[in-house]
C-alpha positions as CSV (number, residue, x, y, z in Angstrom):
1,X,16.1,-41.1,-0.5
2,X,14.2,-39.4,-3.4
3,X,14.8,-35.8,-4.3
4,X,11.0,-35.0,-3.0
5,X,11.8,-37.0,0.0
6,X,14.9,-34.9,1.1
7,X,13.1,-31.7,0.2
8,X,10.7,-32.8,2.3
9,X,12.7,-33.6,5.3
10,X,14.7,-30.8,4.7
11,X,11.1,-28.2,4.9
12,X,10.2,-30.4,8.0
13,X,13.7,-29.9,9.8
14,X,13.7,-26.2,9.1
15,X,9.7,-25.8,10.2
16,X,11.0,-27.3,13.5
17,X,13.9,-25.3,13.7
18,X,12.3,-21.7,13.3
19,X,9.9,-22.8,15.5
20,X,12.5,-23.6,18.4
21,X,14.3,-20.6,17.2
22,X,11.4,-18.2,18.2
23,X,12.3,-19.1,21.9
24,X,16.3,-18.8,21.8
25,X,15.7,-15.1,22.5
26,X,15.5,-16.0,26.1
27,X,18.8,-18.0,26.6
28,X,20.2,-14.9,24.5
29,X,18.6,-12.4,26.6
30,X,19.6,-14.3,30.2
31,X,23.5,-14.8,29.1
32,X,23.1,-10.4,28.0
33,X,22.0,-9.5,31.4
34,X,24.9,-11.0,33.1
35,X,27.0,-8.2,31.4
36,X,24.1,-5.0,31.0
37,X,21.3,-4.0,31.8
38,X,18.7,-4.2,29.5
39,X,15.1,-2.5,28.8
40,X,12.3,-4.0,27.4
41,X,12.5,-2.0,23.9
42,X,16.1,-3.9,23.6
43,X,14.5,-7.0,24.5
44,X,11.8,-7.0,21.8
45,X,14.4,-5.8,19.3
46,X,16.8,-8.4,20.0
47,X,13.8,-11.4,19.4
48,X,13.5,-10.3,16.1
49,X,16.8,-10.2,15.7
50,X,17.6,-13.6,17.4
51,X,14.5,-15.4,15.9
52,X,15.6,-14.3,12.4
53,X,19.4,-15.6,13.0
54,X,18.6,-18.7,14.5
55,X,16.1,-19.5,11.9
56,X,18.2,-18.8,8.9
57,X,20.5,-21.2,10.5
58,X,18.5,-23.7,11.3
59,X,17.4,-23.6,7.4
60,X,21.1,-24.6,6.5
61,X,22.1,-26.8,9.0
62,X,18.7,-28.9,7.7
63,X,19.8,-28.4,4.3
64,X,23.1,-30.3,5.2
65,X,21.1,-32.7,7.2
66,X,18.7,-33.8,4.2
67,X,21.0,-33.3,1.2
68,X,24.3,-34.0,3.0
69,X,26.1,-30.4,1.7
70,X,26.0,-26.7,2.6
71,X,23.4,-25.1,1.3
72,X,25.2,-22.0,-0.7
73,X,23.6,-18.5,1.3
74,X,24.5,-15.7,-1.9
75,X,23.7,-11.9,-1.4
76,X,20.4,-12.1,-2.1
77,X,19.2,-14.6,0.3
78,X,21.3,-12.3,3.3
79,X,19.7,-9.2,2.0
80,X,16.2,-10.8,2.4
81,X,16.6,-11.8,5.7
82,X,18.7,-8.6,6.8
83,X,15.8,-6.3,5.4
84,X,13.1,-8.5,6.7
85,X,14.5,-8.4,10.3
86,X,14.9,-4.8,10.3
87,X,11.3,-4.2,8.9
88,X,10.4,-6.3,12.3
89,X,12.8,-4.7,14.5
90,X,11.1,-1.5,13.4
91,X,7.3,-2.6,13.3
92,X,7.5,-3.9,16.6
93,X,9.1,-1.5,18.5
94,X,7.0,1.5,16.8
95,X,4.4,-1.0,17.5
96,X,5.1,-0.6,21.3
97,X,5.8,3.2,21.2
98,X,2.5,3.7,19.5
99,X,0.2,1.6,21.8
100,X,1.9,3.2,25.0
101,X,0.5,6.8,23.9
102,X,-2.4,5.7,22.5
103,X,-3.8,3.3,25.1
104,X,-1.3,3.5,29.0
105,X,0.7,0.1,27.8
106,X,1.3,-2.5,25.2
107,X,-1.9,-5.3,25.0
108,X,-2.4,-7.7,22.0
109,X,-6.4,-7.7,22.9
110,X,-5.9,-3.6,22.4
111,X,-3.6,-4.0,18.9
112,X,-5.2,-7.1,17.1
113,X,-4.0,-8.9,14.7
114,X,-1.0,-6.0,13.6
115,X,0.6,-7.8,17.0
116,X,1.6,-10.5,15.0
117,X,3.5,-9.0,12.1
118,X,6.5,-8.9,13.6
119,X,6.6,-12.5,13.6
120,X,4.8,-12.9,9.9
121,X,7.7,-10.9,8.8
122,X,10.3,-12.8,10.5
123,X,8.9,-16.0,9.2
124,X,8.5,-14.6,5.3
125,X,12.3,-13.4,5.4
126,X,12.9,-17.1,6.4
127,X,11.0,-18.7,3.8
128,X,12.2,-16.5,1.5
129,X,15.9,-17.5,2.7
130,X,15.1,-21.0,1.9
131,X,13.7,-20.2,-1.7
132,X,17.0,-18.2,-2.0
133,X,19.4,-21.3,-0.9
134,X,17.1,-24.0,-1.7
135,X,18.6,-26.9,-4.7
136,X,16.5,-26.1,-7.8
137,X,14.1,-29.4,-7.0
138,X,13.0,-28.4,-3.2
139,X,11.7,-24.5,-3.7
140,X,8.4,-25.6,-3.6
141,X,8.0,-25.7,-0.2
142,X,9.3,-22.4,1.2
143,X,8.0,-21.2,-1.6
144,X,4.5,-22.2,0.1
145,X,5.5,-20.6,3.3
146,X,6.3,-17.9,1.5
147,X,2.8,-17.0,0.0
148,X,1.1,-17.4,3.4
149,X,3.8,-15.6,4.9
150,X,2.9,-12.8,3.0
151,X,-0.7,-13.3,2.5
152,X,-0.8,-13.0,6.1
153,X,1.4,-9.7,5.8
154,X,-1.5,-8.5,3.4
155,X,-4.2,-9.7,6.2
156,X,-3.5,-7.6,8.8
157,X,-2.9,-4.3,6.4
158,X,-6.1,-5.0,5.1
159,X,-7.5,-4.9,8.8
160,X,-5.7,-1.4,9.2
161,X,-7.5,0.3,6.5
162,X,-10.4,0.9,8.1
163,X,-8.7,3.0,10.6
164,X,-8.1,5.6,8.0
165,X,-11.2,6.5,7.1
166,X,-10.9,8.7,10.2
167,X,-7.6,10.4,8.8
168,X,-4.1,9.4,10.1
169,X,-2.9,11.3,13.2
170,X,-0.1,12.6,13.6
171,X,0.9,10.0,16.5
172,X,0.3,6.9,13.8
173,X,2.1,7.9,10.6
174,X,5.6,6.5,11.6
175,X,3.5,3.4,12.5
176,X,2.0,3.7,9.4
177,X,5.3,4.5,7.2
178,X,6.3,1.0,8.8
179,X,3.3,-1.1,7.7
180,X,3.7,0.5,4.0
181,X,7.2,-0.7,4.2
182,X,5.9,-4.2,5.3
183,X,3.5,-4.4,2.7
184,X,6.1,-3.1,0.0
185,X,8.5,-5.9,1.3
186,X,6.0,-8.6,1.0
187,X,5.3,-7.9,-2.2
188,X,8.6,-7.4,-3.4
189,X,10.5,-10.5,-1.7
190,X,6.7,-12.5,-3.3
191,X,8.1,-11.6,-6.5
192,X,11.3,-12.4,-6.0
193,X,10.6,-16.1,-5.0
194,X,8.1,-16.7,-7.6
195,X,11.0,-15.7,-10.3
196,X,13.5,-17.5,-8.4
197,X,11.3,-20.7,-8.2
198,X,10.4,-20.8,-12.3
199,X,11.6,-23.4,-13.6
200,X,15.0,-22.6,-15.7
C-alpha cells in the first residue's frame, strides 16, 4: 500500500473510531453506577472525558492498523488533548449551570449552536492529537479536521457576540471566561498544527 493510501486508511479508521467513541460514555457510565451514585453534572463531565480517551486511542490503534507500528504520543500531543478535554469538561458543565438559571433547565432549542462546542472541542483536541502523532507524510488529513474543527469553534463565538451588545451579566461571565478560553485554544492548537505540518 502507498504512503497516501495508508494515511488514508489510517484518517478513515480514526473518523470511525471517534465516532464510536462519542457513545462509549454509556457502557462507562452503566459499569460506574454499579459502584456510585452518580448525578447528571458527573455524567456530562465524564463524556467529555470518555469521548476524548477513547478517541485518542482509537487514533493509535488505527495508526498501527494502517502503518503496522505505534504511532509515538510525545508531550505535546497529551497536552493538546488533556487541555482540550478540560476546556469541554468546563464549557459544558457551565453550559448547563448557566441555562438552568437562565431558562428552568438545559434545552439545545434554548442554547443553539454553543450546545455543540463541547463536542467541536473534543473533536479539534483529537485532530490535533493526530497532527501531533501523525508520520511526517499523513498530517494532511487531521490537519483538515483540524481547521473545521476550529472554524466551527470560531462559528459559534461569532454567534455569541451579539449577545453582548446588551452588556454581560453577571450570571454569564464564567460562561463567557470559558468560550474566550475556547476561542484562545482553537487558535493556539490551529497554529500549532499548521507549524507542525510544514514541511521540514
Amino acid at each position: 500500500m502507498t504512503t497516501h493510501g495508508r494515511a488514508l486508511t489510517w484518517s478513515a479508521l480514526s473518523l470511525v473510531g471517534f465516532g464510536a467513541a462519542a457513545f462509549a460514555i454509556f457502557p462507562v457510565s452503566m459499569a460506574l453506577r454499579l459502584f456510585v451514585e452518580t448525578t447528571h453534572s458527573l455524567d456530562m463531565a465524564l463524556w467529555s472525558v470518555v469521548w476524548s480517551v477513547f478517541g485518542a486511542a482509537a487514533v493509535l490503534i488505527a495508526g498501527r492498523v494502517a502503518f503496522t507500528v505505534w504511532l509515538r504520543a510525545g508531550a505535546a500531543a497529551v497536552a493538546i488533548v488533556v487541555i482540550g478535554t478540560l476546556l469541554s469538561v468546563g464549557v459544558h458543565l457551565t453550559l448547563q449551570s448557566w441555562a438552568a438559571v437562565r431558562f428552568g433547565y438545559f434545552d439545545p432549542d434554548f442554547i443553539g449552536w454553543t450546545a455543540v462546542l463541547f463536542a467541536l472541542l473534543v473533536g479539534l483536541a483529537t485532530a490535533a492529537f493526530g497532527v501531533f502523532v501523525a508520520p511526517r507524510g499523513a498530517v494532511a488529513w487531521p490537519l483538515t479536521f483540524v481547521l473545521l474543527g476550529s472554524a466551527g469553534v470560531m462559528l459559534v463565538l461569532a454567534a455569541n457576540l451579539p449577545g453582548l451588545s446588551d452588556g454581560l451579566a453577571p450570571d454569564s461571565r464564567p460562561l463567557a471566561g470559558w468560550l474566550g478560553a475556547s476561542g484562545l485554544y482553537a487558535a493556539l492548537v490551529t497554529a500549532a498544527c499548521l507549524i507542525r505540518a510544514r514541511p521540514s
